[in-house]
C-alpha positions as CSV (number, residue, x, y, z in Angstrom):
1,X,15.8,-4.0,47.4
2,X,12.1,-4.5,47.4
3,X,10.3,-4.8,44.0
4,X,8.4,-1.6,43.5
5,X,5.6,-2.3,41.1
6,X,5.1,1.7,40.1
7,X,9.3,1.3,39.3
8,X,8.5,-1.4,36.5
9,X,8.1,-0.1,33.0
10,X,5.7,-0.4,30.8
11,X,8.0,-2.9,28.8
12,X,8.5,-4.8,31.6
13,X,5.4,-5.6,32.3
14,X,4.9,-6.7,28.6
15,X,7.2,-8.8,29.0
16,X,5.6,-10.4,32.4
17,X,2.4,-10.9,30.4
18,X,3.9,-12.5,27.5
19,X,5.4,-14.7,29.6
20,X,2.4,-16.1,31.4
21,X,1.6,-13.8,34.0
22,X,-2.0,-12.8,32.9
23,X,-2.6,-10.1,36.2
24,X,-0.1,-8.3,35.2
25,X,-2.0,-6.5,32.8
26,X,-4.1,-5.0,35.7
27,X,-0.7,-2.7,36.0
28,X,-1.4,-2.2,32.2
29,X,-4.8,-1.2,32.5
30,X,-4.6,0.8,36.1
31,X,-2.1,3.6,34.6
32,X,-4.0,3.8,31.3
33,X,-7.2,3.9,31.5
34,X,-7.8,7.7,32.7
35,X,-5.4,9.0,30.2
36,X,-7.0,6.9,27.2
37,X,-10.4,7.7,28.9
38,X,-9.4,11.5,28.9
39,X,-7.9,11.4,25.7
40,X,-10.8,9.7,23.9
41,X,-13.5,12.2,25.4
42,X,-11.3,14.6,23.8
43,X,-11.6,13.4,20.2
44,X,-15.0,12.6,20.3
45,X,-17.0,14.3,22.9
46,X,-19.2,11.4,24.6
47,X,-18.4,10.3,27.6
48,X,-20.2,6.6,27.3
49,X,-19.1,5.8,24.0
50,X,-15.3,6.7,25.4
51,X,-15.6,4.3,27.5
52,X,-16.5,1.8,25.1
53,X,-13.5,2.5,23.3
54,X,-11.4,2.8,25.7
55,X,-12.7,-1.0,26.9
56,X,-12.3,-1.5,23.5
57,X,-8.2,-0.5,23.3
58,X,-7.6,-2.7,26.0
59,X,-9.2,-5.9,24.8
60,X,-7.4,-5.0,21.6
61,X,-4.5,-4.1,23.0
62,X,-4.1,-7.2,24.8
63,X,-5.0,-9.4,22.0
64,X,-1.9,-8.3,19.9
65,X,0.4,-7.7,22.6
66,X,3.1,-10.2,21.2
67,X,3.1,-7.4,17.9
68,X,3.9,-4.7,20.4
69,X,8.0,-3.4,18.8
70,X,10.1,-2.7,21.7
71,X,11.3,0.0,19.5
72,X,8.6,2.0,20.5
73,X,7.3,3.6,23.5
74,X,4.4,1.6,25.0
75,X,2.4,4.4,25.6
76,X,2.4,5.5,21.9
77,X,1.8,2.0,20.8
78,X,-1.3,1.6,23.0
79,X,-2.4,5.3,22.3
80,X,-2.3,4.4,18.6
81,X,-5.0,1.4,19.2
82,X,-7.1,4.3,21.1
83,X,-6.9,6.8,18.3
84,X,-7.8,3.8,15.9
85,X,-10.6,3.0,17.7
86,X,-12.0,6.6,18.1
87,X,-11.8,7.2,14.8
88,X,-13.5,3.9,13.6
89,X,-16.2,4.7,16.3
90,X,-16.9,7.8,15.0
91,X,-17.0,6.3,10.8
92,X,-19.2,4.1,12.8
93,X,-21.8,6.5,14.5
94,X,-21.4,9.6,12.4
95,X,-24.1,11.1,14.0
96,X,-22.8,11.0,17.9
97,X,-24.5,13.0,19.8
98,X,-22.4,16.1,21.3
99,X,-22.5,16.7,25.1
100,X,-22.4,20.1,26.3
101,X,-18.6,21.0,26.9
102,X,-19.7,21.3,30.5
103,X,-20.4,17.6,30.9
104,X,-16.6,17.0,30.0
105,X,-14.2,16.2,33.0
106,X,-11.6,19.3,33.6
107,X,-8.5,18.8,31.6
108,X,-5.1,20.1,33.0
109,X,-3.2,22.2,30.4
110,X,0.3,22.8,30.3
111,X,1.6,26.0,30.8
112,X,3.1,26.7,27.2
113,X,-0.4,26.7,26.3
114,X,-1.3,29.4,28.6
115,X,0.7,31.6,27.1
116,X,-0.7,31.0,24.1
117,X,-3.8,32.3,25.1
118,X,-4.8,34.9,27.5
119,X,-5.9,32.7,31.1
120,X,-9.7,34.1,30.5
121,X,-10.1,32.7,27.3
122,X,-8.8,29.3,28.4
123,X,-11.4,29.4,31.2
124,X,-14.0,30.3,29.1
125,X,-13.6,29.8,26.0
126,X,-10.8,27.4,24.9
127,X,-12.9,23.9,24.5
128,X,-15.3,25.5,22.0
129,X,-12.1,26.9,20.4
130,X,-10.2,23.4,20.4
131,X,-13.5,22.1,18.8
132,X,-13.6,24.3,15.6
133,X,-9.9,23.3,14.9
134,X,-9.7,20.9,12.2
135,X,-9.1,17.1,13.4
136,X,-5.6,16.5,12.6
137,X,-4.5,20.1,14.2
138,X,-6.8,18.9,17.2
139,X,-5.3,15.9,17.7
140,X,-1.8,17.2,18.0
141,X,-3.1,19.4,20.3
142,X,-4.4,17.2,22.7
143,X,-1.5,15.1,22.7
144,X,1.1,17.7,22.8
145,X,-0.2,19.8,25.5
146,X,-2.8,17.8,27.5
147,X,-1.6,14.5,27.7
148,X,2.6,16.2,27.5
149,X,3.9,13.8,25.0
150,X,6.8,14.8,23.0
151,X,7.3,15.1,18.9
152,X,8.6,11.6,18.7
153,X,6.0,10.1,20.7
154,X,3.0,12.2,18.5
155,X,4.6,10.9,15.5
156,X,4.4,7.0,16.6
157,X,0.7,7.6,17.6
158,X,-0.4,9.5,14.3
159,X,1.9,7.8,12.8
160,X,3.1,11.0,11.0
161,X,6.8,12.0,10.4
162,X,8.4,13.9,13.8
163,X,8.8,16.6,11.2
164,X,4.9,16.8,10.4
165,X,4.4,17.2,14.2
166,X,6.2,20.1,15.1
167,X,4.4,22.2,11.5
168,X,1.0,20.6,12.8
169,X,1.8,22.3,15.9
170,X,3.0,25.3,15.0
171,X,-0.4,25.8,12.5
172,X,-2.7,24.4,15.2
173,X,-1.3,27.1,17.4
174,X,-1.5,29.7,14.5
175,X,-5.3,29.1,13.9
176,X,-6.2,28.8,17.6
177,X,-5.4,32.2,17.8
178,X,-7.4,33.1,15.0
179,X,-10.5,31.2,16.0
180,X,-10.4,32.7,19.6
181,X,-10.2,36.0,17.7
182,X,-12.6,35.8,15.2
183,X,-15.4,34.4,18.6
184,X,-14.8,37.7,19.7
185,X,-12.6,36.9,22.7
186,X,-10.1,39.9,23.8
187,X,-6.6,38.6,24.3
């Protein structure tokens, strides 16, 4: 049986790292970095400065890679790192300069999200919509339906209890309704 590299997990290749095999974290990087990259452009809206954070994840990420638990998913543990280093770049620049939404890449949206809101809003209006949500209703968001992580996997990255996740969800959903609403949009 030939050794298919996409097959590996990420624990796996972790565990190649740790144990001397430096390239491996190329693997690491290669099926991260558009999801961190997406996922950081989400939080804070500048496409340069994501890219300095997500740069910023890896070198971290790599640098404490022996304090990675396999107890937890890789993919929340280096998501965490991301979301750390969002919101320290923001503390850090609290006056980041807002692109226009039109300058961000297209994200997919899953379909439970859809039928949340009416297709015509989502086209037109559901960025600006996502924006006004309050941070920690955003952020479950984006995790939950654009990068399709489950409860247990939001809860490691925000580091909230599974419990939190699902009411975060359920509000988040609650007032995106009413902020699509209240811009005027018909659903």
């Amino acid at each position: 049986m030939k050794n298919n590299p996409s097959a590996e997990t990420d624990e796996s290749v972790v565990n190649d790292i740790i144990n001397g095999n430096l390239d491996a974290y190329s693997k690491i990087i290669m099926r991260y970095q558009d999801k961190l990259n997406r996922y950081v452009i989400f939080l804070i809206h500048n496409n340069e400065v994501a890219a300095d954070v997500v740069q910023e994840t890896f070198i971290k990420a790599f640098k404490y890679l022996r304090s990675f638990s396999p107890e937890y998913k890789f993919s929340s543990w280096i998501y965490r790192i991301a979301h750390n280093e969002a919101m320290n770049s923001v503390k850090k620049n609290q006056r980041l300069i807002y692109k226009d939404i039109e300058t961000l890449p297209d994200l997919s949206y899953d379909q439970n999200l859809e039928e949340l809101i009416d297709k015509k809003i989502l086209k037109i209006n559901v960025h600006e919509c996502l924006n006004k949500l309050s941070p920690k209703y955003r952020d479950v968001v984006q995790l939950a339906y654009l990068e399709n992580m489950k409860y247990d996997e939001i809860s490691d990255v925000l580091r909230i209890p599974t419990s939190t996740v699902g009411v975060r969800i359920s509000r988040a959903k609650s007032n995106l309704k009413k902020i699509c609403t209240n811009q005027g949009v018909e659903q």
